[in-house]
N, CA, C and O atoms as a GROMACS GRO file, in nm:
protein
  416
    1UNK      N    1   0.084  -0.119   0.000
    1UNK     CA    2   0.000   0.000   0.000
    1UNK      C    3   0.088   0.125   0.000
    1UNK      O    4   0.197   0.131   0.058
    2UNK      N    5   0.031   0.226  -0.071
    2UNK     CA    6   0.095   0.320  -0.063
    2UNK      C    7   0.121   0.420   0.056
    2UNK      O    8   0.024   0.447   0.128
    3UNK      N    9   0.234   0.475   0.080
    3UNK     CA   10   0.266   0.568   0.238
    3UNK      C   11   0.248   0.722   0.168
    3UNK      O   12   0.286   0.758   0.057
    4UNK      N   13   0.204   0.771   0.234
    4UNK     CA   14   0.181   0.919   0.236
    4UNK      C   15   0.359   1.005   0.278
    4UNK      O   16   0.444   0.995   0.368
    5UNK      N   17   0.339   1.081   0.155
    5UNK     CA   18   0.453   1.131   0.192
    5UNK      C   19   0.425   1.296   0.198
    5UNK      O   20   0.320   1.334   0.144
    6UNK      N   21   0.486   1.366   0.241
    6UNK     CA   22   0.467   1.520   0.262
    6UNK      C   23   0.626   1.621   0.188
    6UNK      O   24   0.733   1.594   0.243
    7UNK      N   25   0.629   1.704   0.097
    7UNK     CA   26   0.703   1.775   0.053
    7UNK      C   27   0.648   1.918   0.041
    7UNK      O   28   0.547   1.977   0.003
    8UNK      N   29   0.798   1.948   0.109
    8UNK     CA   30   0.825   2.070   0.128
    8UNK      C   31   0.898   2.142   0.039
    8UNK      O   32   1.004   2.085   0.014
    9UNK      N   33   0.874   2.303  -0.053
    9UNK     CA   34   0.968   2.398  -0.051
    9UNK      C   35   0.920   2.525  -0.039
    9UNK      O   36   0.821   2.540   0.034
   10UNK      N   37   0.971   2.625  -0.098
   10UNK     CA   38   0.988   2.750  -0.096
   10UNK      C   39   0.953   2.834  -0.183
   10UNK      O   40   0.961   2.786  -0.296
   11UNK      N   41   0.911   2.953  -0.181
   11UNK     CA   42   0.891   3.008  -0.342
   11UNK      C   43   0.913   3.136  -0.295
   11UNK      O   44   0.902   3.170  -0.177
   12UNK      N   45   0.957   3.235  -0.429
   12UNK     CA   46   0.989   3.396  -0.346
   12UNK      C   47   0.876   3.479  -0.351
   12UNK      O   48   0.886   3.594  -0.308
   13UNK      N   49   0.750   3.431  -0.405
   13UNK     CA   50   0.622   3.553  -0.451
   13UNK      C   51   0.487   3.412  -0.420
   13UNK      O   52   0.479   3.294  -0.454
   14UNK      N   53   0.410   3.492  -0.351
   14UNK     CA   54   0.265   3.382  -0.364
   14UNK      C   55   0.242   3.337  -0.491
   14UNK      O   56   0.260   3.215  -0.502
   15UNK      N   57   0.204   3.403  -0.608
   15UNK     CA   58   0.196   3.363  -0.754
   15UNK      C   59   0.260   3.249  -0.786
   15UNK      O   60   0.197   3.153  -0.830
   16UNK      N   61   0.387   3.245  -0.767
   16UNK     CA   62   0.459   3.131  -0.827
   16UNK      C   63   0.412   3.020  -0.733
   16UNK      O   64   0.362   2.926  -0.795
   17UNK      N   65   0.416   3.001  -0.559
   17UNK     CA   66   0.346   2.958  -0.477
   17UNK      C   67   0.216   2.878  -0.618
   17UNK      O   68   0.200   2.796  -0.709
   18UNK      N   69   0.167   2.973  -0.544
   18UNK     CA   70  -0.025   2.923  -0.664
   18UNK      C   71   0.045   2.845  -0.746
   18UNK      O   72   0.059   2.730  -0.705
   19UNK      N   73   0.098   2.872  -0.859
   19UNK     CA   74   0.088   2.844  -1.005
   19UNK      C   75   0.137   2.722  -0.965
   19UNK      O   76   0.046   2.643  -0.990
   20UNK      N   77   0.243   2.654  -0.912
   20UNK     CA   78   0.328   2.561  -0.873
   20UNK      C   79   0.254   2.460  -0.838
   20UNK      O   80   0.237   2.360  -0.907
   21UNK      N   81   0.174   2.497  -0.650
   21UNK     CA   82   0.017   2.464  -0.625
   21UNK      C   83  -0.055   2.387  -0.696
   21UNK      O   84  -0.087   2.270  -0.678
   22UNK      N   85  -0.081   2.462  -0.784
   22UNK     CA   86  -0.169   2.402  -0.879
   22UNK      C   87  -0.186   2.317  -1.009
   22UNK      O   88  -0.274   2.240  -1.048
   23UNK      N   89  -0.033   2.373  -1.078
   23UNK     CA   90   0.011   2.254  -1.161
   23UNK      C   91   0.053   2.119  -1.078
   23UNK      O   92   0.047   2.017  -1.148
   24UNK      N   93   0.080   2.106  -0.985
   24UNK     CA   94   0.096   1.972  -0.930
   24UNK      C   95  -0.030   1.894  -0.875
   24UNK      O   96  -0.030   1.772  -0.885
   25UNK      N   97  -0.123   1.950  -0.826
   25UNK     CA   98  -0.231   1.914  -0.793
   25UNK      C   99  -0.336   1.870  -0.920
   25UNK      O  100  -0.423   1.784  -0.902
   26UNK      N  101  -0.318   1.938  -1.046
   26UNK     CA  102  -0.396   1.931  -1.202
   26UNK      C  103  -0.310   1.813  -1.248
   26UNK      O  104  -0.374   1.727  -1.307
   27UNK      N  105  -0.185   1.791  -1.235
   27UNK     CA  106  -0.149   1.713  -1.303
   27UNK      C  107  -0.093   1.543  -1.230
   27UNK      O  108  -0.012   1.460  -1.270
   28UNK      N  109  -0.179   1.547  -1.114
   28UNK     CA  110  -0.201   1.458  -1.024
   28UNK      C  111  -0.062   1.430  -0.958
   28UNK      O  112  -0.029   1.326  -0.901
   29UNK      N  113  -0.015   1.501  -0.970
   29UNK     CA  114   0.102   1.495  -0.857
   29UNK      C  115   0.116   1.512  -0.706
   29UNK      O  116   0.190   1.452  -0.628
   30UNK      N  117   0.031   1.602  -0.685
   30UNK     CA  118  -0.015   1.604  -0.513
   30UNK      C  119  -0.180   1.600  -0.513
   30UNK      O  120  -0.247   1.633  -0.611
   31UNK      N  121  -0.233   1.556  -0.394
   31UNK     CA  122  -0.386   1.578  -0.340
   31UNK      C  123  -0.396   1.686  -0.317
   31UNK      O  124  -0.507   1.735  -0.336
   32UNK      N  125  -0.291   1.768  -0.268
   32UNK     CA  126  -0.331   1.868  -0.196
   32UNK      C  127  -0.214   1.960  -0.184
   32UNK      O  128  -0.109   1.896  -0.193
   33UNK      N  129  -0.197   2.087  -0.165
   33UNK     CA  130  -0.066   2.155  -0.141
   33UNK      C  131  -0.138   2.297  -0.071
   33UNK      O  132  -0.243   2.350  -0.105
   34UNK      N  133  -0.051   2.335   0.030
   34UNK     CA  134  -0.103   2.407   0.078
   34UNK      C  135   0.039   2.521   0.142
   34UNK      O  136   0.152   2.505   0.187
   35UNK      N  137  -0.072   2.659   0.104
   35UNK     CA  138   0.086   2.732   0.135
   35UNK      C  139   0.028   2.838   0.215
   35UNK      O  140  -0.093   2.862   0.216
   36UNK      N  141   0.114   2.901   0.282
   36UNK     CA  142   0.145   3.056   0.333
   36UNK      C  143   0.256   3.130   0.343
   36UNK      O  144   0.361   3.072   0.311
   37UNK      N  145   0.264   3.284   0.391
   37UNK     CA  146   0.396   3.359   0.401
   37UNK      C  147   0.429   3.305   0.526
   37UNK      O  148   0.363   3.256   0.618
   38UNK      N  149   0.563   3.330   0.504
   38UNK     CA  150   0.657   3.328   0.619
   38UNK      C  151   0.787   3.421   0.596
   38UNK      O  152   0.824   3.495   0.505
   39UNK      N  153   0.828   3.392   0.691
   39UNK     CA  154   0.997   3.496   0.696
   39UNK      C  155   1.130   3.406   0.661
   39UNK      O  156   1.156   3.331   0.755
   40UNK      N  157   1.181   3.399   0.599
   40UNK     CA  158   1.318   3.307   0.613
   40UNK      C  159   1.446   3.407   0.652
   40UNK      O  160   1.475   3.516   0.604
   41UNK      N  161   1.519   3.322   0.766
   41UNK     CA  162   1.681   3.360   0.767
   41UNK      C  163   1.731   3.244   0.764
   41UNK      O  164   1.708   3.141   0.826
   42UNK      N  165   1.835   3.288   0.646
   42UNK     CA  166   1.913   3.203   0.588
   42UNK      C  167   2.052   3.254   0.516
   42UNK      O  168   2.074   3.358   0.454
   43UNK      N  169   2.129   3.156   0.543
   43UNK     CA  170   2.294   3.241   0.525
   43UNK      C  171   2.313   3.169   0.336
   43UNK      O  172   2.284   3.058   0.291
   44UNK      N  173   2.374   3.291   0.268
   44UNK     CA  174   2.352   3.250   0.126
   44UNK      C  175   2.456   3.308   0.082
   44UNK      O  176   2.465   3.426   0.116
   45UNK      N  177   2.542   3.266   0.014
   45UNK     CA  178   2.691   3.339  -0.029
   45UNK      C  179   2.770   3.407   0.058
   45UNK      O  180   2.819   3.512   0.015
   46UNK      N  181   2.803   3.367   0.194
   46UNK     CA  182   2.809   3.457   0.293
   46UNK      C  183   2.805   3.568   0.373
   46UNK      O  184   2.880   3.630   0.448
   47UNK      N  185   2.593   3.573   0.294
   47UNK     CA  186   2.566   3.677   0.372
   47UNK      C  187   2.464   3.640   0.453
   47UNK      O  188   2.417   3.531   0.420
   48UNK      N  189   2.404   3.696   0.561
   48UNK     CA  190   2.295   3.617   0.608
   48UNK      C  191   2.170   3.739   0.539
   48UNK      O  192   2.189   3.860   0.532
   49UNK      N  193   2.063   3.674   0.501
   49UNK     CA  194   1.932   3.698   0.428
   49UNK      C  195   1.838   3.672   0.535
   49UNK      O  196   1.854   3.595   0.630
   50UNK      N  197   1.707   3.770   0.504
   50UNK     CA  198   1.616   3.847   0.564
   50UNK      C  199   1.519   3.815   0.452
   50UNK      O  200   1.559   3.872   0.351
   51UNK      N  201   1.405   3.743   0.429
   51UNK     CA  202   1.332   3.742   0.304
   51UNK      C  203   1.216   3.675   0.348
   51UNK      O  204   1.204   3.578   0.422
   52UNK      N  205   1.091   3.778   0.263
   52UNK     CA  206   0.976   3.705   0.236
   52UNK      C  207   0.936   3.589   0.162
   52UNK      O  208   0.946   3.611   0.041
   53UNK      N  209   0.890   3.464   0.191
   53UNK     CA  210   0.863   3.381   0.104
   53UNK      C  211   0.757   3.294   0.074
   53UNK      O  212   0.659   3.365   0.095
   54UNK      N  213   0.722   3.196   0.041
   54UNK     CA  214   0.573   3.127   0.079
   54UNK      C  215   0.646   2.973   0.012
   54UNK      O  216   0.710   2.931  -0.084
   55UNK      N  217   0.578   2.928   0.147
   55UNK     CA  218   0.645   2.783   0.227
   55UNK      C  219   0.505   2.715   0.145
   55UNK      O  220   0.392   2.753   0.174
   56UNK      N  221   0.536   2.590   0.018
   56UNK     CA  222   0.456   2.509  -0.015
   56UNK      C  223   0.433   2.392   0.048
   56UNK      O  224   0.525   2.314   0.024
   57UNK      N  225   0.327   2.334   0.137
   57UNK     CA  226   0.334   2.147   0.178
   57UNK      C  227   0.256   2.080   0.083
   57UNK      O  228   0.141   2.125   0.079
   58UNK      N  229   0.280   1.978  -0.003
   58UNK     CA  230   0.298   1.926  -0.111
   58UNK      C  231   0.244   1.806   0.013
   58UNK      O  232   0.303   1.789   0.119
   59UNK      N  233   0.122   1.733  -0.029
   59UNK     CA  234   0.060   1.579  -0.012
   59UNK      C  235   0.055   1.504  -0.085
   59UNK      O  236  -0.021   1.541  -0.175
   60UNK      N  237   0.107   1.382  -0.106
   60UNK     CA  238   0.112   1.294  -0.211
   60UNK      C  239   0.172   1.150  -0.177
   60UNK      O  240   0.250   1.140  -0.082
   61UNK      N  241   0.142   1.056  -0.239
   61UNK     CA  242   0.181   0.894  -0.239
   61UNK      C  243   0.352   0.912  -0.210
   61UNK      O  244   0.419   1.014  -0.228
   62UNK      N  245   0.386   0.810  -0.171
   62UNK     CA  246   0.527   0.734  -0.233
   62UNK      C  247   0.540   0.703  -0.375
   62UNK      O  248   0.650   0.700  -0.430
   63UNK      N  249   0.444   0.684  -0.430
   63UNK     CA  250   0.455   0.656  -0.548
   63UNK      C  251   0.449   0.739  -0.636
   63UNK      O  252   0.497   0.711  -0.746
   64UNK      N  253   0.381   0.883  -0.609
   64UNK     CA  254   0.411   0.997  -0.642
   64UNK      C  255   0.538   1.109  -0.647
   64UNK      O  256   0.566   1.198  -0.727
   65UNK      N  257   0.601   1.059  -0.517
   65UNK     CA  258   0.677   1.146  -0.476
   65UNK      C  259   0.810   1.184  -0.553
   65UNK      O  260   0.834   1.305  -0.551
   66UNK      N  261   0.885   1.116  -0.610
   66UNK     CA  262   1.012   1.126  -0.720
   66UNK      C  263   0.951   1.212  -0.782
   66UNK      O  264   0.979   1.329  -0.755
   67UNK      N  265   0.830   1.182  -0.902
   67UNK     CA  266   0.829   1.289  -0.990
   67UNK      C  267   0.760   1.415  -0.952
   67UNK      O  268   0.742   1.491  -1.048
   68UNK      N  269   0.720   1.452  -0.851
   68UNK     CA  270   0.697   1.524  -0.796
   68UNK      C  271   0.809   1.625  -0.745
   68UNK      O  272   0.778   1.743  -0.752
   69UNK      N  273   0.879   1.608  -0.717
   69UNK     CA  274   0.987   1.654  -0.698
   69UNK      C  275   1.099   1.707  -0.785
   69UNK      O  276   1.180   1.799  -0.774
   70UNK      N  277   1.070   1.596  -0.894
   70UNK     CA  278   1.173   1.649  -1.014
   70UNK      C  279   1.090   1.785  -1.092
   70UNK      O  280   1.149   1.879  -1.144
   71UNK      N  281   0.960   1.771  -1.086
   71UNK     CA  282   0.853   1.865  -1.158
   71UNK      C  283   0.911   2.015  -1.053
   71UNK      O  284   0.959   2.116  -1.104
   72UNK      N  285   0.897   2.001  -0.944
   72UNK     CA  286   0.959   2.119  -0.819
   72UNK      C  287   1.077   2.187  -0.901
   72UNK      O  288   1.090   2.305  -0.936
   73UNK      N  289   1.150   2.086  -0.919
   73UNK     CA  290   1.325   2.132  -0.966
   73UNK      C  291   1.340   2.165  -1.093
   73UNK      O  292   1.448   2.187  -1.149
   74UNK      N  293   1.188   2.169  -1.160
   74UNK     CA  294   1.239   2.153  -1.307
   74UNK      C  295   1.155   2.344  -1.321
   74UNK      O  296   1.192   2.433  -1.398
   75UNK      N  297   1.064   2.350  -1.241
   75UNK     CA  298   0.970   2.457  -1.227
   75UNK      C  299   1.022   2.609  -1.140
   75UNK      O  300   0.973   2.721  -1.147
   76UNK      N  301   1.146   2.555  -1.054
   76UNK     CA  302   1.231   2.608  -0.949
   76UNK      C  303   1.278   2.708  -1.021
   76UNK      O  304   1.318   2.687  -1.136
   77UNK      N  305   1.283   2.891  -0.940
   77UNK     CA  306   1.368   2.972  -0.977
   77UNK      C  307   1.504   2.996  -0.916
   77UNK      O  308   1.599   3.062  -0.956
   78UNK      N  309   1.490   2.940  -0.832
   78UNK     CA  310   1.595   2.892  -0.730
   78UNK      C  311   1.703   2.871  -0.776
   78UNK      O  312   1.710   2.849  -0.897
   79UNK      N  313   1.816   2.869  -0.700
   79UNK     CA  314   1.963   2.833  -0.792
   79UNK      C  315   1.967   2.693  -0.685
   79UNK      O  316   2.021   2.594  -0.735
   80UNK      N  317   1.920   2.680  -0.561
   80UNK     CA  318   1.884   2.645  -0.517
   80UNK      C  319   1.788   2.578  -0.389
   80UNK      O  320   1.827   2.570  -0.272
   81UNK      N  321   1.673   2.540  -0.433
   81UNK     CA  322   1.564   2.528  -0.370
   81UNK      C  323   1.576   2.422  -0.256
   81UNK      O  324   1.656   2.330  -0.239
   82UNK      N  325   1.449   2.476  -0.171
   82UNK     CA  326   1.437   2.395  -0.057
   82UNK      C  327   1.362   2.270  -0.104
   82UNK      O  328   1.259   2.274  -0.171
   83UNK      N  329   1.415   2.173  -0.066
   83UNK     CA  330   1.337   2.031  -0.093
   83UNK      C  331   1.304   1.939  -0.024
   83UNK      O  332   1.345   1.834  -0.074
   84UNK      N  333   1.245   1.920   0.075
   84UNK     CA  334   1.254   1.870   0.181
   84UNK      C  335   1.139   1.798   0.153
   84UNK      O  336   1.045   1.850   0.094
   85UNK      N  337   1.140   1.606   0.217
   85UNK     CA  338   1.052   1.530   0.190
   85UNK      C  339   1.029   1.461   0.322
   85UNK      O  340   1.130   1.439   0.390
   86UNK      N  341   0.937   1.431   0.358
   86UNK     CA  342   0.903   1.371   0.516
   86UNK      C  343   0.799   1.255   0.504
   86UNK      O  344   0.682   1.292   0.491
   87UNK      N  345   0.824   1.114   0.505
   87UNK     CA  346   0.756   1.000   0.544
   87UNK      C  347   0.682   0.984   0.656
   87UNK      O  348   0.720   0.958   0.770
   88UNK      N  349   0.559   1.003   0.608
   88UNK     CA  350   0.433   1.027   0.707
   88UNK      C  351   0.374   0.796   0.741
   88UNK      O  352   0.320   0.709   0.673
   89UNK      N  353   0.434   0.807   0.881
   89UNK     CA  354   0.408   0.715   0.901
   89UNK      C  355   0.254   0.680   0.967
   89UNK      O  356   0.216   0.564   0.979
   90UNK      N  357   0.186   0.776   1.002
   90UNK     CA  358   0.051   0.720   1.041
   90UNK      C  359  -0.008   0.852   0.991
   90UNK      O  360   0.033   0.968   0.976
   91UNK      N  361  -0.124   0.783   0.973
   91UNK     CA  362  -0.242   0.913   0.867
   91UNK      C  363  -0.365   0.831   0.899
   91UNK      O  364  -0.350   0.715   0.938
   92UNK      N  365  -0.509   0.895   0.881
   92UNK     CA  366  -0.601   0.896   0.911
   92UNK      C  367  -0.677   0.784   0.777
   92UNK      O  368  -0.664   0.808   0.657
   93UNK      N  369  -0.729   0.702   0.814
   93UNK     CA  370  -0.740   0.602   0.692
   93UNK      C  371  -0.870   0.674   0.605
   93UNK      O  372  -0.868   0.607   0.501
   94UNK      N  373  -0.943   0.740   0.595
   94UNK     CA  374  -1.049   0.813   0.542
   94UNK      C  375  -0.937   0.944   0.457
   94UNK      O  376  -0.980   0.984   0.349
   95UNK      N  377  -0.848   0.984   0.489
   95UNK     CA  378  -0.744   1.098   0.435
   95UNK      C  379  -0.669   0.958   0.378
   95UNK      O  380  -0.685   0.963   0.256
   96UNK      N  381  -0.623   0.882   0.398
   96UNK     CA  382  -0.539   0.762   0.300
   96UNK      C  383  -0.592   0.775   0.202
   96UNK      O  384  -0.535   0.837   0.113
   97UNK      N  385  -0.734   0.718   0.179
   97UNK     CA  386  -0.846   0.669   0.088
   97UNK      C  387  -0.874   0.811   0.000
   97UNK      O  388  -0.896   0.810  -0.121
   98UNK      N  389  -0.871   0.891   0.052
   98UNK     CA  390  -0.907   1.039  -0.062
   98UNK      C  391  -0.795   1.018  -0.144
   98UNK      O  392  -0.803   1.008  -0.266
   99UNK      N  393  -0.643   1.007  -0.051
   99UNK     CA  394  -0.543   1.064  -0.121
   99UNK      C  395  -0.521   0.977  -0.260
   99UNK      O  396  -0.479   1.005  -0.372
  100UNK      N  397  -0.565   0.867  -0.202
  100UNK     CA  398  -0.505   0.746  -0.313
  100UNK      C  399  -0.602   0.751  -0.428
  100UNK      O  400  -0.567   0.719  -0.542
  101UNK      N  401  -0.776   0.808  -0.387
  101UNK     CA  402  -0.867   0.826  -0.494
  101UNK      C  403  -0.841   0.966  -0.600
  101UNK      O  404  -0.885   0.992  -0.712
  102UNK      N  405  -0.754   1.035  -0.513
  102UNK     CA  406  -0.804   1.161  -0.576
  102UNK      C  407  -0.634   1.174  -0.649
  102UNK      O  408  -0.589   1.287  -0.666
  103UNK      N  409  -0.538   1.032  -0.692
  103UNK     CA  410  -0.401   1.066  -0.729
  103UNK      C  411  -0.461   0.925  -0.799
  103UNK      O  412  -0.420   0.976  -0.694
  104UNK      N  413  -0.494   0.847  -0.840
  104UNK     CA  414  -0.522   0.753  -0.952
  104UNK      C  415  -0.497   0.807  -1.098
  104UNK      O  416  -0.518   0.735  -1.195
   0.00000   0.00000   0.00000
């Protein structure tokens, strides 16, 4: 059976956020993605950075998850992006059952 996996990145403008959002979700790559602003500090060419950004969580299979990710990196303005993937070991079996109906 398939495990629910959760991916994470970053984007520098809500828009791209959305657009990203939503091509992955249209093209059955995630169930669901869900974003907001946040603040990032982060040290980048050795300077430390102060920046607005909007943090995407990306829901989707194991079996989803590779190309899902490569679609992130291929879509990325980033020189380099946050990519972060987290193996969701227990989930709600009614949220299993959507995820797996609504990523067929």
């Amino acid at each position: 059976m398939d495990k629910v996996c959760v991916v994470i990145t970053t984007y520098e403008s809500e828009e791209k956020a959305a657009d990203a959002a939503k091509n992955m979700v249209e093209n059955g790559l995630a169930a669901c993605a869900t974003f907001f602003k946040v603040r990032s500090i982060y040290e980048w060419k050795g300077k430390t950075e102060d920046a607005t950004e909007y943090l995407v969580i990306y829901k989707t299979l194991s079996t989803k998850v590779e190309h899902l990710k490569s679609e992130v990196l291929k879509m990325h303005s980033y020189e380099v992006p946050e990519l972060l993937e987290i193996n969701v070991d227990k989930v709600g079996e009614n949220y299993l059952k959507w995820m797996s109906d609504s990523l067929i």
